[in-house]
C-alpha positions in Angstrom: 0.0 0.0 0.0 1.0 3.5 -1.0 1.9 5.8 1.8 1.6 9.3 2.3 4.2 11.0 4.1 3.0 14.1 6.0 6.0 13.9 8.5 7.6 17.2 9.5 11.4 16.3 9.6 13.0 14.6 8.6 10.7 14.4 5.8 9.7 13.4 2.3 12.0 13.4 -0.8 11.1 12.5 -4.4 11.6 9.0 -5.6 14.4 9.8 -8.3 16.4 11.4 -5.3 15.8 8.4 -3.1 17.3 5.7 -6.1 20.1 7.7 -6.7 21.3 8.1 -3.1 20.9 4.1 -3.1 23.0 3.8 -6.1 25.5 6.0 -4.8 25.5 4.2 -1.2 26.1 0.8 -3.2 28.6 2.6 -5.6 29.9 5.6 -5.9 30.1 7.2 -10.2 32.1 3.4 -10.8 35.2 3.9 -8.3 34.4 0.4 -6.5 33.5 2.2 -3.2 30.3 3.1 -1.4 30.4 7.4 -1.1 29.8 6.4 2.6 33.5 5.2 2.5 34.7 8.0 0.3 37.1 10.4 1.7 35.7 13.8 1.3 39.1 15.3 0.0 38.5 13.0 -3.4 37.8 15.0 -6.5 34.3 13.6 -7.0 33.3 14.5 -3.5 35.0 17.9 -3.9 33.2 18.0 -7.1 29.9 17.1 -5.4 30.4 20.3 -3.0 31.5 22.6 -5.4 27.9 21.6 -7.4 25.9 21.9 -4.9 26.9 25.5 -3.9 26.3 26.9 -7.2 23.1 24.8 -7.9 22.1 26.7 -4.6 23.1 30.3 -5.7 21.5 29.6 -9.1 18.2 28.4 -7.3 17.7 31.9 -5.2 19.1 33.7 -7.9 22.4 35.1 -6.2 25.6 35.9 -7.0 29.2 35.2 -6.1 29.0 38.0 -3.5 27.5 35.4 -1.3 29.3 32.1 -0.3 27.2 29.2 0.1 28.2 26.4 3.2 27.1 22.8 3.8 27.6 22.9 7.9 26.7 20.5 10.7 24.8 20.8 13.7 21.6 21.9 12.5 19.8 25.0 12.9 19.7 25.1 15.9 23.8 25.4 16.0 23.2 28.4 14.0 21.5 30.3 17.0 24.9 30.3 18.1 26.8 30.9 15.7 24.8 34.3 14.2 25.5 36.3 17.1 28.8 35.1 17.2 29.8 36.9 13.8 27.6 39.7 13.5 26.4 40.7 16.7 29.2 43.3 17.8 30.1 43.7 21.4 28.3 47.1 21.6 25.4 46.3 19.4 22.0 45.2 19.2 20.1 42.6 17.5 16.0 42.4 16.8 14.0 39.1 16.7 11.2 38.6 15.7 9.6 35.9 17.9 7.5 33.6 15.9 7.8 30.2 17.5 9.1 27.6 19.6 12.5 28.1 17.2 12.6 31.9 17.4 12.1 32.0 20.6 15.3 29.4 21.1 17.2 32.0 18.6 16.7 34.7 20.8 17.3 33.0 24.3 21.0 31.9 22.6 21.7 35.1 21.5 20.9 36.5 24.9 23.1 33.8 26.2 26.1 35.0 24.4 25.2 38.7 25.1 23.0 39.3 27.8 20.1 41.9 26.8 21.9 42.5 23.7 19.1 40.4 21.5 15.7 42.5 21.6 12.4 40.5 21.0 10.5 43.2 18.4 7.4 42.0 18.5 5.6 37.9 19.5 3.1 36.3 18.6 3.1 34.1 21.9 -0.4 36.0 23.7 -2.4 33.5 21.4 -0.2 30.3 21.2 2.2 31.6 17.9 -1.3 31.3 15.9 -0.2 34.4 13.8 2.7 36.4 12.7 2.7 40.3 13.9 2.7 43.2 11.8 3.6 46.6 12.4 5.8 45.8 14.8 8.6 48.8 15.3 12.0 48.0 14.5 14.9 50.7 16.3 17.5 52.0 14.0 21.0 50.8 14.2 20.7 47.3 14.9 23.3 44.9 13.9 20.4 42.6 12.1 17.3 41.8 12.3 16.2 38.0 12.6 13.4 36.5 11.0 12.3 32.5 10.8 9.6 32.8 7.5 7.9 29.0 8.3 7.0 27.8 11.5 6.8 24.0 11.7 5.1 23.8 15.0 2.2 26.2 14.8 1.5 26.3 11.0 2.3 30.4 10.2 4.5 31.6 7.3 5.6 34.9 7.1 4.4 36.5 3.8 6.4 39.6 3.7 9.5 40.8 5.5 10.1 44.2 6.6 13.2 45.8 5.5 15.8 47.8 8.0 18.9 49.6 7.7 20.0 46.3 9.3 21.3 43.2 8.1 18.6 40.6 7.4 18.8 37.2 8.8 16.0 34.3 8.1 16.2 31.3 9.5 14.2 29.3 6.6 14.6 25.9 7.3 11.2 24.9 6.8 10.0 26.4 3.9 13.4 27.1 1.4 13.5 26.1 -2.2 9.4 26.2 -1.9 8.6 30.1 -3.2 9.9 32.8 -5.2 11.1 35.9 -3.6 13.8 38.8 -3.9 16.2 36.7 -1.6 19.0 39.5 -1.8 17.2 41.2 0.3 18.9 38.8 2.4 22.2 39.3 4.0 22.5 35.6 5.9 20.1 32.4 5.6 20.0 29.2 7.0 18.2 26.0 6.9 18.6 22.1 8.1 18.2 20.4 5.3 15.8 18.0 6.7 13.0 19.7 4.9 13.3 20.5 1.7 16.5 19.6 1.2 17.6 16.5 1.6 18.2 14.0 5.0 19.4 15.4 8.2 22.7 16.1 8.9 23.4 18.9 6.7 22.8 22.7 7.7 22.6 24.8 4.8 24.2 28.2 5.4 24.0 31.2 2.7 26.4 34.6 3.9 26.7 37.8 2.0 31.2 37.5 2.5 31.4 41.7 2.7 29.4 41.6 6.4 32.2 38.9 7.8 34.7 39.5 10.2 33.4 42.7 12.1 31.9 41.5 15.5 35.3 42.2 17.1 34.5 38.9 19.2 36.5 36.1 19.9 34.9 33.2 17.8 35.6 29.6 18.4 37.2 28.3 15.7 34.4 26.2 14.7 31.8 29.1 14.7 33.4 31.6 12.2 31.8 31.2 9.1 35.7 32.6 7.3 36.9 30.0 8.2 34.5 27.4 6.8 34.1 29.8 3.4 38.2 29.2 3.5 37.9 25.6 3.7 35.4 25.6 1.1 32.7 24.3 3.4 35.7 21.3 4.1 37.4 22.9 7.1 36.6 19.8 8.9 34.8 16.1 7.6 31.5 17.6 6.0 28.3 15.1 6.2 28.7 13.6 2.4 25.7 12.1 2.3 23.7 14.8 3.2 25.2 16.7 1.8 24.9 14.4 -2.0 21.2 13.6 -1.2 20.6 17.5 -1.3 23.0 17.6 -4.9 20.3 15.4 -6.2 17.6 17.0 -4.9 18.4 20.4 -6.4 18.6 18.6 -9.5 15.2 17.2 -9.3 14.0 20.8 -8.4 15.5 22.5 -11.5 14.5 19.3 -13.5 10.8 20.3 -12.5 10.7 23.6 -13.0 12.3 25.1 -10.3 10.9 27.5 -7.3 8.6 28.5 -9.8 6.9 25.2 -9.9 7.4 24.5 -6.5 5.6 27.4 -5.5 2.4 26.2 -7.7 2.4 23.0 -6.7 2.9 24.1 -2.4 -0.1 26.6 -3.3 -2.2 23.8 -4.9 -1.5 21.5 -2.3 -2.7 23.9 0.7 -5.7 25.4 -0.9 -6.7 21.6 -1.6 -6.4 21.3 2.4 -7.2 24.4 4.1 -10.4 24.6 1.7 -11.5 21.5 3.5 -10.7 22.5 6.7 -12.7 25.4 6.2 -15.5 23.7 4.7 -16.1 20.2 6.8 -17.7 21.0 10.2 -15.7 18.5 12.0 -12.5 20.2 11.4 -10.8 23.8 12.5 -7.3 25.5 11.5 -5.4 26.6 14.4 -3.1 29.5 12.6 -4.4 33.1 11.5 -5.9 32.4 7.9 -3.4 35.0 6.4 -0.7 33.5 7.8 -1.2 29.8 7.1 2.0 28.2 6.2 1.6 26.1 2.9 4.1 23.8 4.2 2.9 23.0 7.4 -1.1 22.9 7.8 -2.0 22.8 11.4 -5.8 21.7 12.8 -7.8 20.5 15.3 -11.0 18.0 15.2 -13.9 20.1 17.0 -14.9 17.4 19.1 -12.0 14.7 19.8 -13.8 12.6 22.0 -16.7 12.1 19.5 -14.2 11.7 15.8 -10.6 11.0 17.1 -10.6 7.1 16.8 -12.5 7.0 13.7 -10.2 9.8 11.6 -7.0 8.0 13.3 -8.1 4.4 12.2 -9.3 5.8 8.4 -5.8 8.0 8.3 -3.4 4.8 9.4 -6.4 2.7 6.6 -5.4 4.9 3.8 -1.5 5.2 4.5 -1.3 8.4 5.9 1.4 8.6 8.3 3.2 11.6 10.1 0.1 13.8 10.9 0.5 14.0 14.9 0.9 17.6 15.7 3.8 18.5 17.8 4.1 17.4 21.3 3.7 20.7 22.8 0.6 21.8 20.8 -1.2 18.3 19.9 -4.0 17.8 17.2 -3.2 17.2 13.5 0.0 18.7 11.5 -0.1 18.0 7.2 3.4 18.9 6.3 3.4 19.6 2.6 7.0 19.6 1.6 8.1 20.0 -2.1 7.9 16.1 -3.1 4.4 15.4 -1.3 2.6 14.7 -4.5 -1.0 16.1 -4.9 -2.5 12.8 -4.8 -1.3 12.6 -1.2 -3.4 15.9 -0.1 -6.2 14.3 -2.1 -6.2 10.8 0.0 -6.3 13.1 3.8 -9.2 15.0 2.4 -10.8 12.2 1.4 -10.6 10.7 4.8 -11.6 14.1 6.3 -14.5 14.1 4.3 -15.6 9.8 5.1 -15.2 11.0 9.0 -17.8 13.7 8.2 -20.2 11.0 6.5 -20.1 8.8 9.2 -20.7 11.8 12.0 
């Protein structure tokens, strides 16, 4: 039986990217050897790297102004290692507090500069259920820090205001999925384990010119120079992450690119929410104009009456991955690039058999 993967992260991949990461486990482009037993210094792998980067910079449509980095330690190692490199010792930085993931973004920065990080504005009065607006933002920060998808709670942000500061985005659950002005950017990151391939790679893109003026001491293994010298090699990178994610900006540009992958995420979550909204038994838990098309958050109105019958019909028809978070419960669709429309189809077809048999 055909499942449908609605898991959050790690998450779904196309099929083509999931045969040639077998092949390549198996063999490696005919040297004899598994790439899990490569060494990462060999030209191939080197060659692998050097792909990857520029697929990436071709995707968001940047240029050579920005280096692109294949790190480890996920995301979250990236609350760290922000502040660390352009938060200077007399500065400021604003966040914009989002989620369980912003709010962990702020709390590290804090930790390497107490009251240095500033929370502009949170959406945490009504359980992260929406993304603020109109929020102030002082002059004369050192950035501004934005996460545009989150995971937990279902928002996206639509639009991001811009500052006569640096603009960071943590994007780790939505990249590669829309098309935007993404030099508006000065630093993004992601894990991979969305969009992108399995975890174990985080995906770091830096403007260079904003390096090197913190005027902190940086541990060796937090200054991004260092890793943009070592061509993202500095120390063993996570090869098969890091390949997985090769092939899967292949199969991106091979579709169509964000282009497509914005059409098909929009088709996906208007398949969804418009059943959410329409079937009785069902509610949305984030702000309508802020629903994330990646991560579709929503409750049944009356558990106790509809739980068991939507969980048995779900785990009938394949579906697997829709628990919500821990912290927040109920149901969570994540709709990642290679969830194919027929998957959306098959959970609104069980929402709408649970609503016959009410």
């Amino acid at each position: 039986m055909k499942k449908h993967n609605f898991t959050a992260g790690p998450c779904i991949l196309a099929p083509e990217v999931f045969e040639g990461a077998a092949a390549a486990v198996r063999e490696f482009e005919g040297m004899g050897l598994s790439l899990l037993e490569i060494s990462h210094r060999d030209k191939k792998v080197v060659a692998v790297m050097e792909e990857a980067q520029q697929r990436v910079l071709k995707t968001l449509g940047l240029g050579d102004d920005y280096a692109v980095l294949f790190l480890q330690g996920g995301a979250s190692s990236q609350f760290a290692m922000l502040p660390f490199n352009l938060l200077t010792s007399s500065g400021r930085a604003g966040y914009l507090n989002t989620g369980t993931w912003a709010t962990k973004a702020l709390e590290e920065a804090n930790k390497l500069a107490p009251g240095q990080a500033l929370e502009l504005a949170s959406s945490k009065d009504r359980n992260f259920s929406y993304i603020p607006k109109g929020f102030a933002i002082p002059s004369g920060l050192d950035y501004v820090h934005y996460t545009s998808n989150n995971t937990i709670y279902g928002t996206q942000m639509k639009a991001f205001t811009k500052t006569d500061s640096l603009m960071v985005c943590d994007m780790s659950s939505d990249i590669f999925s829309r098309q935007m002005d993404y030099s508006a950017f000065d630093l993004i990151y992601a894990g991979a384990q969305k969009n992108l391939g399995p975890a174990g790679a985080t995906l770091v893109v830096v403007r260079k010119d904003i390096l090197g003026k913190s005027g902190r001491y940086i541990p060796t293994m937090f200054d991004y120079p260092t890793h943009i010298k070592g061509e993202s090699m500095y120390n063993t990178p996570p090869v098969f992450s890091l390949y997985v994610s090769l092939l899967t900006l292949r199969w991106m540009d091979a579709q169509g690119g964000l282009p497509e992958m914005e059409r098909r995420a929009n088709a996906r979550a208007a398949a969804l929410y418009g059943e959410i909204d329409r079937n009785p038994l069902f509610v949305g838990t984030a702000a309508t104009e802020d629903r994330s098309p990646m991560n579709a958050c929503f409750l049944l109105h009356d558990e106790a009456a509809h739980k068991d019958t939507f969980d048995a019909l779900a785990k009938e028809a394949g579906l697997v991955g829709l628990a919500g978070h821990r912290s927040v419960g109920g149901y969570r669709a994540s709709m990642y690039n290679a969830l194919e429309q027929s998957s959306v189809d098959a959970l609104v077809e069980v929402m709408r058999e649970v609503e016959r048999r009410a």
